[in-house]
Structure formats: structure tokens, C-alpha cells
Steps between C-alpha positions, in 0.01 A plus 500: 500500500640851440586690787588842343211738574303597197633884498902352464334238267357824271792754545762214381261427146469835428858562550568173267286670269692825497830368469439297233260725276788769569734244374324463181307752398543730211273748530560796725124529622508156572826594722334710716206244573761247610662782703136586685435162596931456640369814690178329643707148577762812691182628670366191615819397696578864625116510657506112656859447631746717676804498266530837317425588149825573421616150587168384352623673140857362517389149587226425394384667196887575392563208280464505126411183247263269532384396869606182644521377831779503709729196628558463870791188515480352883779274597389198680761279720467291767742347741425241796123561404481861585441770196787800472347867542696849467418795732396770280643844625204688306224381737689251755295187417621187365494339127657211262781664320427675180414811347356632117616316199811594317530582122778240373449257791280187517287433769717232646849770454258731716443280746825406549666880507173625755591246728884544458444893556211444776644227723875410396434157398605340183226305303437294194096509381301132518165543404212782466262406732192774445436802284232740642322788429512714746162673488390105601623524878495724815804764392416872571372703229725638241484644170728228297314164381790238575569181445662343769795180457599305761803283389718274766831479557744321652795638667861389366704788681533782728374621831217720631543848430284805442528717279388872391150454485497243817548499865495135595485146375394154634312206469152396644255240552161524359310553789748764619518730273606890557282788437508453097503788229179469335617741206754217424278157615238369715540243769229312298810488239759416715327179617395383143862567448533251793266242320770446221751405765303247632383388152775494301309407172216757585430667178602835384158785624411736273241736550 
């Protein structure tokens, strides 16, 4: 079931719209239609959430070409049957290593440099084991539709370590999990992650 509520639903297709009638369009009338309706997607945000409109602009209805969703890469690896999570300096909460896909990296090289940079280990990718749509589960609003990977690992090297956008790292048991960072994933998430551990040949989610 969807989750988003219906005004984040409506701002995000009429800012797909926009982008990609701006991104084809010939006619200059035409151009300024496109622009109207980027303003109303603007206006919706700026009058429902708390994030200003110059962020809004810059973020949100900044990007140029046809709209796509975005790629959020989570790096999944587990160790004496506890899950590794990252502190997160931005809000303090916890999360599997990963961050935004990268242009010229696969999912799998993504993976393994978020959880290199995040948490100092080195890893080799096994399997995917779910590919979700964000709007699908519990996350906070935001504007982005997002598709969400969750590929583990396996660790061949290194130590814990944080790094620049984290503030701890560990392991933990399903049913002692930190506060998590529901911009990033859910505990509903973690534990299916969980499920694949305990099933090895659980097939690959996608939703």
C-alpha cells in the first residue's frame, strides 16, 4: 500500500510533468505552461513541509531531462547473526551503510565503497536480496520518488571505522535494534533483511 500522502503523491507528478515537458518541448508557450505547473509542484512543498523554497528550487525542481527516480544503494552485512548499522551525524540515528547511486558505478561497486567509506570494512557483494520502492513503506515524506536496493555483503577486510558522514558503527541483533533512520530504512526492512539470513535461498523482493 502507498504510504506517501496524496499532496507529496501530486506535487512529485506534476513536477515529473514539468521536467520532462521542459525537456522536450519546442514551443515557447508551451515552456511557460511546464514552468507554471514546476511552480505549483514548488508551492505545494513550500505550503506542506518546513524546508524552504529555496532548497525546494535547488532540489527538487532543479534537475533537467526526463524524470526518473532516484537510486538509494543500502549495504547489507551480517556477522555472528547481527546486521551492521552506521551512526548518521545528520540526525544521530542508525542505518545499513549506503547512500545515492553513483554515475559510473554499479550497484554492487556502490555498495561496496558506502560501506568502505561508512564503516571501514572491506566487502565483496553476494546477492541482491530486495528492491523497493520507497513510497511502499513507513519513510518520512520527501519530495524524491526512490527506489530503494538492498544488496549484501560480506566482509573480506578492514576494521570498524566511521567516517565523514558517521559517528559510530556496530552490529545488532534483530530484536535489539537502535533508534533507526527512517529517511534511510525502516525496522520493518531491517528484519526482512534478517529473513534472508536465515533463509539463505529466500528469493530476491521486489516491490
Amino acid at each position: 500500500m502507498n504510504t506517501a500522502p496524496k499532496w507529496l503523491e501530486w506535487a512529485k507528478q506534476i513536477q515529473a510533468i514539468a521536467q520532462t515537458g521542459l525537456a522536450y518541448t519546442k514551443d515557447v508557450y508551451d515552456e511557460e505552461r511546464y514552468e507554471a505547473l514546476r511552480e505549483i509542484s514548488i508551492d505545494i512543498l513550500n505550503s506542506y513541509t518546513s524546508v524552504d523554497r529555496e532548497i525546494i528550487e535547488l532540489s527538487f525542481a532543479n534537475e533537467r531531462g526526463y524524470a526518473t527516480p532516484k537510486v538509494d544503494i543500502r549495504g547489507v552485512v551480517f556477522k555472528d547473526n547481527k546486521v551492521l548499522l552506521v551512526q548518521e551525524k545528520h540526525d544521530g540515528d542508525w542505518a545499513l551503510p549506503g547512500g545515492w547511486g553513483d554515475i559510473g558505478l554499479s550497484p554492487s561497486e556502490v555498495a561496496v565503497k558506502e560501506i568502505k567509506e561508512e564503516a571501514g570494512y572491506e566487502v565483496r557483494p553476494v546477492r541482491l536480496l530486495a528492491v523497493l520502492d520507497k513510497k511502499f513503506h513507513h519513510h518520512p515524506p520527501e519530495p524524491y520518488h526512490v527506489y530503494k536496493f538492498f544488496i549484501q555483503c560480506e566482509i573480506v577486510g578492514g576494521e570498524a571505522a566511521a567516517g565523514i558522514e558517521t559517528s559510530g558503527v556496530a552490529f545488532f541483533e534483530e530484536n535489539h535494534l537502535p533508534q533507526l533512520s527512517l529517511q534511510r530504512n525502516t525496522e520493518e526492512q531491517i528484519k526482512t533483511m534478517f529473513q534472508f539470513l536465515r533463509d539463505p535461498n529466500k528469493a530476491a523482493i521486489v516491490d
